[in-house]
Each structure stands twice: as C-alpha cells, then as structure tokens.
C-alpha positions in Angstrom: 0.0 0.0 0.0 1.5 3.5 -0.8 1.2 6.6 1.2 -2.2 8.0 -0.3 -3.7 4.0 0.0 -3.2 4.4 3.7 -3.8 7.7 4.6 -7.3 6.8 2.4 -7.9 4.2 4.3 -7.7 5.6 7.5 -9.5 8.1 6.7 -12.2 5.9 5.8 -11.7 4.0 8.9 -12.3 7.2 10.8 -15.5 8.4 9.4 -17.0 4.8 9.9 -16.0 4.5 13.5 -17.2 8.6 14.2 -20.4 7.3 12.3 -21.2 4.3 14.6 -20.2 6.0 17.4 -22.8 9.0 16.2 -25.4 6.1 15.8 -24.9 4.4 19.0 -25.6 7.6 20.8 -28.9 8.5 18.7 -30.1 5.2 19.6 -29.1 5.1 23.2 -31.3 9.0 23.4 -33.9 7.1 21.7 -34.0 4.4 24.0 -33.9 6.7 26.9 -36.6 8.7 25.5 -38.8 6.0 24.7 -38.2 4.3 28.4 -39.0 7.8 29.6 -42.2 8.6 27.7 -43.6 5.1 28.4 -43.0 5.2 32.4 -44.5 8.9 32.8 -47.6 7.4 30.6 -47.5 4.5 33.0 -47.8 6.9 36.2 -49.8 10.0 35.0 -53.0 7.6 34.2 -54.5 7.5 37.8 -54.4 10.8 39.8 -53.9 9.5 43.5 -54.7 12.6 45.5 -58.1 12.6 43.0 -58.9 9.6 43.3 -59.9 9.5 39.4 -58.6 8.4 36.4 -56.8 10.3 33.2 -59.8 11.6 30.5 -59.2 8.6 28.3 -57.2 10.3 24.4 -59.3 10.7 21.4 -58.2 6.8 20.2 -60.8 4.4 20.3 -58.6 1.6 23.0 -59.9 3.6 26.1 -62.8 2.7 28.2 -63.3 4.0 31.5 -66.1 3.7 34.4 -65.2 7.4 35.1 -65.9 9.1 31.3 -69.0 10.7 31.0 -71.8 9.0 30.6 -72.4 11.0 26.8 -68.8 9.8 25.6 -70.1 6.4 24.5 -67.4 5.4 22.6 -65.1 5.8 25.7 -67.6 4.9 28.5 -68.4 1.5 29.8 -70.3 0.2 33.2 -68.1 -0.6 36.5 -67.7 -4.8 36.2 -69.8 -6.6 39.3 -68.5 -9.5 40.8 -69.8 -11.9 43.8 -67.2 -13.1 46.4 -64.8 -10.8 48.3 -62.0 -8.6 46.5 -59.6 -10.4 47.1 -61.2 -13.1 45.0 -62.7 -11.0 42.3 -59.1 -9.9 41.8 -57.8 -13.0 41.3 -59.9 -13.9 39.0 -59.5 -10.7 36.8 -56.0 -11.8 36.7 -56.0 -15.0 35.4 -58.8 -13.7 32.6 -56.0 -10.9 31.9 -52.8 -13.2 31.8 -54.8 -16.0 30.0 -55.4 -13.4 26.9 -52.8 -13.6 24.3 -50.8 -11.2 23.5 -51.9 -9.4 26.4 -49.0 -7.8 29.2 -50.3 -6.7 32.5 -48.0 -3.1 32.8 -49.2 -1.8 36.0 -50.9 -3.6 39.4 -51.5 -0.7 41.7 -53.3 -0.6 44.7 -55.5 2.9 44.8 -58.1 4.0 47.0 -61.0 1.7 46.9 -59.4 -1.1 44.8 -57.1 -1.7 42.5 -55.7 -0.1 38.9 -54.5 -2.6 36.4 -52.8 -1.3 33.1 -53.0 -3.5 30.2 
C-alpha cells in the first residue's frame, strides 16, 4: 500500500468509526426517551390525591367507568363481581394473563381497589 492507500484508508476508517459512534448515541437517546415517555404514561394515568382516572385520548382503545356518561365510545359500566375482593381480583387476573398477547403493565393498589394497566 502506498502513502495516499493508507492515509485513504484511514480516513475511511475514521469516518465509519465517528459514524457508529454517532449512531450508538442517537439510539441510546432514543431508547432513553422511549423508556422515559412510556414510564411517565404509566404513572400519569390514575391521579392518586383525586382519586380519578386520566380523561381517556381521542383513540378508540380507552374505556373508562369514570368518562361521562355521553362519551359512548369511551364509557363502559363498573364490572360486578360476587365473592370478596380479594377473589374477584384473582380472577381478573387470570382472565388478563390467559389473553394472548396481552401484558399486564401496572398492578396498583388505589383508594378503593385496585388499577390494572393493560
């Protein structure tokens, strides 16, 4: 290899190594982000001192007990149950983990029961 070869070469060498480093750190913000964006989601969607949910978002995969009752594409009734809580949640469980492609996000004890995100 002759001077110019080399010199090329490293030179090449360099701006691959400066562009995966460039990429590594996009994706690693990206991830960050995403992780980020996802957790505050998570925690922002029952109001503790409230005691009420989030409004549910224009999209149509948001039912709540707590929209109002003209909102019918959003509103649904509370679910009854017989037995004690305890039981009732158990069972609400195993219907949720038995669904496919179905992950249970959040378990929360709130004031007067429980808050599942799934």
């Amino acid at each position: 290899m002759d001077g110019n070869n080399v010199a090329a070469h490293r030179s090449r060498s360099q701006r691959l190594r400066r562009t995966g480093f460039t990429l590594g750190v996009a994706s690693l913000f990206l991830l960050i982000g995403t992780t980020a964006c996802q957790a505050a989601t998570a925690q922002s969607a029952f109001d503790q001192a409230a005691g009420r949910f989030a409004a549910c978002p224009d999209s149509p995969n948001c039912v709540s007990t707590q929209a109002p009752a003209d909102d019918s594409e959003h509103t649904i009734a509370p679910l009854s149950y017989t037995g004690s809580v305890a039981e009732a949640r158990e069972q609400l469980l195993a219907v949720i983990n038995a669904q496919p492609r179905t992950t249970l996000v959040t378990d929360q004890a709130v004031a007067g029961g429980h808050y599942f995100h799934v």
